[in-house]
MITI-148244 format. One line per 3 residues: for each residue x, y, z of C-alpha. Coordinates in steps of 0.5 Angstrom, whole numbers, plus 500, padded with zeros to 3 digits. Layout:
N
X/Y/Z | ...
END
This chain:
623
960/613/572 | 966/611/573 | 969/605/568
973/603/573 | 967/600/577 | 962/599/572
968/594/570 | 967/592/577 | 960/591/577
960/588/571 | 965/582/574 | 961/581/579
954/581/576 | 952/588/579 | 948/592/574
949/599/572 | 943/601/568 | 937/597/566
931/597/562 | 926/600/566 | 918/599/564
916/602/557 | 922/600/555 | 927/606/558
934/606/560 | 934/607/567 | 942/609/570
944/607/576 | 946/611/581 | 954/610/583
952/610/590 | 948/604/589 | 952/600/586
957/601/591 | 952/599/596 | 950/592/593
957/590/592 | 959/592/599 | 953/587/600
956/581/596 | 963/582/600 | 967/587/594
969/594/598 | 969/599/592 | 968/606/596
974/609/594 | 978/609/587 | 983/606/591
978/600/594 | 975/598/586 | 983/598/584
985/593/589 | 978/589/588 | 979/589/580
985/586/582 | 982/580/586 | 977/579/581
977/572/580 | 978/569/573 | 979/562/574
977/557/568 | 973/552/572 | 968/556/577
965/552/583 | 960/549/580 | 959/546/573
952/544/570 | 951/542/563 | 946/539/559
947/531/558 | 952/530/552 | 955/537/552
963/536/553 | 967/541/557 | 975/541/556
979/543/562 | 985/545/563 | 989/540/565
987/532/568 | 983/531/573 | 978/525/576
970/526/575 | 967/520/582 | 960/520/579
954/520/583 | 954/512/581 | 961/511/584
964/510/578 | 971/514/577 | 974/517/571
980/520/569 | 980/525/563 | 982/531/561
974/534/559 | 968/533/562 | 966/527/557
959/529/554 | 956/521/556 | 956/523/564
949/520/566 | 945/525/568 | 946/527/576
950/531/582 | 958/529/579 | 964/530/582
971/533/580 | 978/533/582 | 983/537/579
989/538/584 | 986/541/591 | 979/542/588
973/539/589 | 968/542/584 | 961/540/583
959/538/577 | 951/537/575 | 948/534/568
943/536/567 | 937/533/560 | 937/538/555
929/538/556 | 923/536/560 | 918/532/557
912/535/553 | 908/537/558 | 901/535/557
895/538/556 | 889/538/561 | 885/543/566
885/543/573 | 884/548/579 | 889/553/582
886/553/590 | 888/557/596 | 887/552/601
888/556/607 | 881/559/605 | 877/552/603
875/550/608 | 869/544/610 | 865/542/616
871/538/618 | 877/543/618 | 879/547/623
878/555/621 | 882/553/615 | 882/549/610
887/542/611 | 890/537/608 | 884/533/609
881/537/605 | 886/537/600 | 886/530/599
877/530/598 | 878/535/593 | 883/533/589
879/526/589 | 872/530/587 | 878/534/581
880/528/578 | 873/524/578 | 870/530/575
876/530/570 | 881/535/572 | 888/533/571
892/538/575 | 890/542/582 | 895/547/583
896/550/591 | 898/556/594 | 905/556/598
904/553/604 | 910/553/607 | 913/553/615
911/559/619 | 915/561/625 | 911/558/631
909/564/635 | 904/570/635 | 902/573/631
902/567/625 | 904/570/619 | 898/569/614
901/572/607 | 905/564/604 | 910/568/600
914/571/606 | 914/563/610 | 920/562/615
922/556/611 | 921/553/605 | 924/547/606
918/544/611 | 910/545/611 | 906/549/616
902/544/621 | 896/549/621 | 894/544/615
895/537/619 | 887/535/620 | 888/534/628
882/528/628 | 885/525/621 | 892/523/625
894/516/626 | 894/518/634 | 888/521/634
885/515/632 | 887/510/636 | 887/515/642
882/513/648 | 875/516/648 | 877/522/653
883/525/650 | 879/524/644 | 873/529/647
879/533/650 | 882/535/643 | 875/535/639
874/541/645 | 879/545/642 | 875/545/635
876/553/633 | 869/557/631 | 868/556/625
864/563/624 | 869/568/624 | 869/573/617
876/573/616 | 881/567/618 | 884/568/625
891/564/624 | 892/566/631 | 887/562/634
887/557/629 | 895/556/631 | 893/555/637
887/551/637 | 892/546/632 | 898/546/637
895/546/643 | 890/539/641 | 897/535/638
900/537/645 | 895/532/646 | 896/527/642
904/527/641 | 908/520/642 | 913/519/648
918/517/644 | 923/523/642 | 923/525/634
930/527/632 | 930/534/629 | 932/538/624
934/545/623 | 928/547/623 | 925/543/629
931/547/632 | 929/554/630 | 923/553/633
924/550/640 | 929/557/640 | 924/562/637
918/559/642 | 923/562/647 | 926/568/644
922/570/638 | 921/568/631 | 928/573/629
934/570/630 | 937/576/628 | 935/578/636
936/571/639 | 943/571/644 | 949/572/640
951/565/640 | 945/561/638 | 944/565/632
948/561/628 | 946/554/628 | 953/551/628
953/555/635 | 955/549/641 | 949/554/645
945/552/639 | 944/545/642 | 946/546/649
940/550/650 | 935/547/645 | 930/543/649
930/536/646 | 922/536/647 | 921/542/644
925/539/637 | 922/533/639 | 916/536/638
917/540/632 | 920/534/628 | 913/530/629
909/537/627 | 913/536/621 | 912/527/621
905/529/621 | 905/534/615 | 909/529/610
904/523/613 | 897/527/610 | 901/531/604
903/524/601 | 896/521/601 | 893/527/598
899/526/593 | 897/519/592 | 889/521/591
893/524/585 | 896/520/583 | 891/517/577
891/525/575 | 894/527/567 | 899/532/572
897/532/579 | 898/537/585 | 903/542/583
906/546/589 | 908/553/589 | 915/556/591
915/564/594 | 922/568/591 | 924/568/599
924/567/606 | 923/572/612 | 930/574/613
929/572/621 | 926/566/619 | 929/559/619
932/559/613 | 934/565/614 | 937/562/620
940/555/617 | 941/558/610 | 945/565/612
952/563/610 | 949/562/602 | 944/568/603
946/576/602 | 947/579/609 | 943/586/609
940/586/603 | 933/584/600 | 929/583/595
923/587/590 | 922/591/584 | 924/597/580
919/604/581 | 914/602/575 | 908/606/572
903/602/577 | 907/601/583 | 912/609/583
916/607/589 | 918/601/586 | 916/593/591
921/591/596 | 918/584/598 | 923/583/604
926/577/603 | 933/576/603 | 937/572/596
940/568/595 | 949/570/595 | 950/568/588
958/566/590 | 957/562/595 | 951/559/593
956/557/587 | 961/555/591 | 956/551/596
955/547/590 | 948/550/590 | 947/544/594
942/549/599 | 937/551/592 | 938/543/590
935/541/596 | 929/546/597 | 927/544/590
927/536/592 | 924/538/599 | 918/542/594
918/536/590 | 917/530/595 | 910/530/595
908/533/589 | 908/532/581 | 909/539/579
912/546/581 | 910/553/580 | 916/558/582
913/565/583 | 918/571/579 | 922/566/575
925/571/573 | 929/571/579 | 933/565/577
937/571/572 | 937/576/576 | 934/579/582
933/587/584 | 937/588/590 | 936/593/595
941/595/601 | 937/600/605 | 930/599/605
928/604/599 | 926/600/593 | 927/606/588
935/605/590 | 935/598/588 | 939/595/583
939/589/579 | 944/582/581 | 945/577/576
945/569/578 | 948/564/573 | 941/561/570
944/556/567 | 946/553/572 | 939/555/576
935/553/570 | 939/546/569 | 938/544/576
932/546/575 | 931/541/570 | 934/535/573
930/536/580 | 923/536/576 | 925/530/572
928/526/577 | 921/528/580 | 917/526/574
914/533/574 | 912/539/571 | 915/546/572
911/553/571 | 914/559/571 | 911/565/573
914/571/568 | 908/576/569 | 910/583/569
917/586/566 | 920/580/564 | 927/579/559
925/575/553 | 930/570/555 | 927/568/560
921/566/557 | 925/562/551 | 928/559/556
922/556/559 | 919/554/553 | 926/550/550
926/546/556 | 919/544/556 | 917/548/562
911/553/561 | 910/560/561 | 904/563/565
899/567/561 | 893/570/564 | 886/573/561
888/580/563 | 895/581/560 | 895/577/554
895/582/548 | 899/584/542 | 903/590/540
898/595/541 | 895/593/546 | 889/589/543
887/583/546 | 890/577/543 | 884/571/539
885/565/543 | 888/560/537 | 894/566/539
896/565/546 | 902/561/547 | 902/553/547
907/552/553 | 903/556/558 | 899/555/564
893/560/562 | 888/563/568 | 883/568/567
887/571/573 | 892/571/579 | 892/571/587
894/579/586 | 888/580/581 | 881/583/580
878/575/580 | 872/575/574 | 866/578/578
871/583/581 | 873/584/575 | 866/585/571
864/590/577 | 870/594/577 | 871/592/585
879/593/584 | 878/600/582 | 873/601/588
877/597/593 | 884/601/592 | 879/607/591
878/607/598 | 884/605/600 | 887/609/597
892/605/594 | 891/607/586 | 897/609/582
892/614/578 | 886/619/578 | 879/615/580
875/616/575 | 881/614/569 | 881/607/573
873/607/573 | 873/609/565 | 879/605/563
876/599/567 | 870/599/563 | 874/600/556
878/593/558 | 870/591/560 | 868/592/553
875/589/549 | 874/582/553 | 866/582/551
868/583/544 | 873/578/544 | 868/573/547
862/576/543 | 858/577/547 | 854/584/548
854/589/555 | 847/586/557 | 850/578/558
849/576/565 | 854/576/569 | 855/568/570
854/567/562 | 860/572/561 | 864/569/566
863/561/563 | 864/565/556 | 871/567/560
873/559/562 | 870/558/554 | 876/562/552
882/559/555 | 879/552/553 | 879/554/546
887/556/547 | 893/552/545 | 896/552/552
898/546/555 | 894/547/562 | 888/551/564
887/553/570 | 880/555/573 | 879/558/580
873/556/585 | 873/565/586 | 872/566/579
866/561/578 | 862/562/583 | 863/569/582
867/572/588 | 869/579/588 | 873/579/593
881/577/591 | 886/573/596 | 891/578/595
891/586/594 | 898/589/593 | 901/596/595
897/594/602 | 900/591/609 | 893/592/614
889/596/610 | 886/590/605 | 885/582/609
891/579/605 | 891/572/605 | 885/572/610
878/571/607 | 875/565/607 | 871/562/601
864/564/600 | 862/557/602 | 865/551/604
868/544/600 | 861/540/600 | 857/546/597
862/549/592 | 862/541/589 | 855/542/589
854/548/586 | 851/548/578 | 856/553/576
862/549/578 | 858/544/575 | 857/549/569
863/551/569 | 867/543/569 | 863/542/563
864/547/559 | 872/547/560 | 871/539/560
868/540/553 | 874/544/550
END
């Protein structure tokens, strides 16, 4: 590749080659390279083109945005005036390292330059165990099709007087509000706001002071609960038609989204297909042709889910963690944040994962990033507000591929294998971060499975966030499970994910069988089967236990384990102890696999009754 532009490349975060899985060097290809600067708004097509951009490249001594950790100093190039988030002013020529922790400004000639102090780290998150629950398929007598916040606020109360300390949620995030109802959480439309299929119609305030016939009107409505996968259309529709029902005279004032929902009732959930003047929110058509009613409406859905997430919070509150939420990488490129957020996204881009030995064609998650400059130059107000937006009604926070907060793989046209990766300034990402969730009181996982840099876990760890350490990944060099006294301490531990074999599907070979039929495997059927027998027999081993165990003994001997582990939380799921198969999520499939749609065995009140949950909390407790 030309010097020239990997010069090129470099200065704007672009890779050129990485490492790829098995540790290999993998070249990008020139034309790649090309493509995703084109992306970031560098044209490098020709040499003529990388000259000039070189030329531009930017090399100021004070970039847009400055976050530094409380008691850093930073000199600067000449006076300028610091206005701190409390009012105050100074006049100094560094950044002195007694700034309070906050959103600061400075001024420096025309310059206005955000500047964050941020802790130098969280506090020692504690020690304690809990639940990872996929509410949508929790449901009780009570709910809708699927499970609610209703339902939420009834198990974090069972969770916390059984002596769990922590429940960590599936995203649960805005959708479009048109068919068909986007099932999968982590391709939400909005990051920012929370789907109303969770709002428990008959737990509202107005459903309760409401007469005895619209009360009958909307009970009418209550969806078949005995469907063997989750219909979200129906249950939109049953939700939405009995709040149209119950919603208040009075007009709300709404938001962005409220907007963007108003609009894609009437043009469709992209906006990317809407008229040409509505799809930039700045627009004057936008709201000349928003009907106030339907914003009006939009922002009461909104009003209702923060009402019923803040009394599940505050079910939590007497917890040693509490609810922690969980934040996808992305959005739906056509979806609200798309729409309201796009002048800090990558305009034709999206977002994956290079080729590696399971998935050969690489992953693209259809999801567009975020613009690394302009974020910066936005003074990543945009990230900080979704991050406080997350942590509203929360007291912790997971964030799927946290390595994405370092760099992201890039993909210009379609085709995952002809990506590259694009970095971000981590430590401003990760020092907002840090200042966000100690406003909030809160705790931070990151998810770093998979082919992470180091870094990105040592990162995690000197901040006092934690990494995830999962059963079936948890091994040394040679590939050797690890004994549990070697597991990491700042660790989140499970026995598996929402993408994996749950315990009895695991036990039982179903991820090989599934993918089988699918025919979704990387690999010759018969080498998975004797391959998953062979990590069968290491895990008994490692659990001392023989092949003649019972199948509900080898599972609480699982939840054993990661008790006995260093790792400050521990996470069971209600899939594994009740010995499920099923898992929520298979990758690699679109159609062909119910992703996000099988509803728990049982409902709420039979799994609280259930003597292996019983077994399985006392073992767990015990430890």
């Amino acid at each position: 590749m030309d010097d020239q532009l990997v010069e090129l490349a470099d200065a704007h975060g672009v890779a050129t080659w990485y490492e790829g899985s098995e540790r290999r060097r993998v070249e990008v290809p020139a034309d790649v390279v090309v493509s995703v600067l084109a992306k970031l708004g560098v044209k490098a097509d020709t040499p003529e083109a990388i000259r000039e951009a070189l030329a531009e490249v930017k090399r100021d001594e004070l970039p847009p945005t400055i976050v530094l950790r409380a008691g850093e100093t930073r000199p600067l190039p000449t006076t300028a005036t610091i206005r701190t988030e409390d009012g105050r002013t100074i006049q100094t020529d560094e950044v002195p390292g007694d700034l309070p922790l906050g959103w600061h400004t400075l001024t420096t000639g025309d310059r206005e330059i955000t500047l964050v102090v941020a802790p130098k780290s969280l506090p020692e998150p504690p020690r304690t165990w809990g639940w990872m629950l996929q509410l949508y398929a929790m449901h009780s007598r009570d709910s809708w099709g699927v499970g609610d916040l209703a339902d939420l606020r009834d198990f974090v109360t069972w969770s916390r007087e059984t002596g769990a300390g922590v429940v960590l949620l599936n995203p649960m995030h805005a959708v479009a509000p048109v068919h068909p109802i986007q099932p999968s959480p982590y391709s939400p439309s909005s990051r920012r706001h929370t789907n109303p299929v969770y709002i428990r119609v008959t737990d509202t305030r107005e459903y309760l002071e409401a007469d005895d016939a619209t009360k009958a009107a909307v009970d009418a409505l209550k969806p078949d609960q005995a469907t063997e996968l989750i219909d979200y259309d129906q249950v939109w529709d049953a939700n939405i038609a009995a709040l149209e029902l119950l919603k208040p005279k009075e007009r709300r004032e709404g938001d962005d989204f409220a907007t963007y929902c108003a609009l894609a009732e009437k043009h469709g959930a992209d906006y990317r297909e809407w008229p040409e003047e509505l799809r930039h929110p700045d627009n004057p058509a936008v709201q000349e042709q928003a009907d106030p009613d339907r914003v009006s409406f939009h922002a009461w859905l909104q009003e209702l889910c923060d009402r019923q997430l803040e009394a599940a919070r505050q079910a939590a509150d007497d917890m040693t963690v509490g609810i922690v939420h969980d934040l996808p990488v992305g959005v739906d490129p056509g979806g609200a944040d798309a729409w309201a957020l796009q002048d800090v996204l990558a305009p034709g881009v999206t977002v994956g994962a290079p080729p590696d030995a399971f998935n050969q064609q690489g992953q693209n998650w259809s999801l567009p990033p975020w613009h690394p400059r302009k974020l910066a130059e936005a003074g990543y107000k945009p990230y900080r507000d979704l991050l406080r937006a997350v942590f509203r009604h929360s007291q912790g926070l997971r964030i799927d591929h946290i390595a994405g907060l370092w760099r992201l793989w890039w993909i210009p046209a379609g085709d995952a294998r002809k990506g590259t990766y694009v970095r971000y300034d981590a430590e401003a990402m990760t020092g907002i971060l840090a200042l966000e969730a100690h406003r909030a009181n809160a705790v931070v996982i990151g998810e770093d499975l998979g082919t992470v840099e180091p870094v990105v876990t040592e990162t995690l760890h000197a901040n006092n966030m934690l990494s995830s350490a999962v059963l079936w990944f948890e091994r040394d060099d040679d590939g050797a499970m690890l004994p549990q006294q070697e597991w990491p301490e700042r660790a989140a531990a499970s026995i598996s994910t929402h993408d994996l074999p749950t315990a009895a599907g695991f036990l039982r070979s179903e991820h090989v069988r599934v993918r089988a039929e699918l025919n979704v495997l990387a690999g010759d059927v018969d080498a998975e089967y004797a391959q998953a027998a062979k990590e069968r027999r290491e895990l008994q081993a490692v659990l001392d236990l023989d092949e003649s165990a019972a199948e509900e003994d080898v599972i609480i001997a699982m939840h054993a384990l990661l008790a006995g582990t260093p790792c400050r939380l521990v996470l069971a799921s209600p899939y594994d102890v009740i010995g499920e198969t099923r898992q929520p999520n298979l990758p690699g499939t679109v159609d062909e696999y119910p992703n996000w749609r099988i509803p728990f065995p049982t409902n709420l009140a039979a799994f609280m009754a259930d003597p292996r949950v019983r077994r399985a909390v006392d073992t767990i407790g015990r430890r």
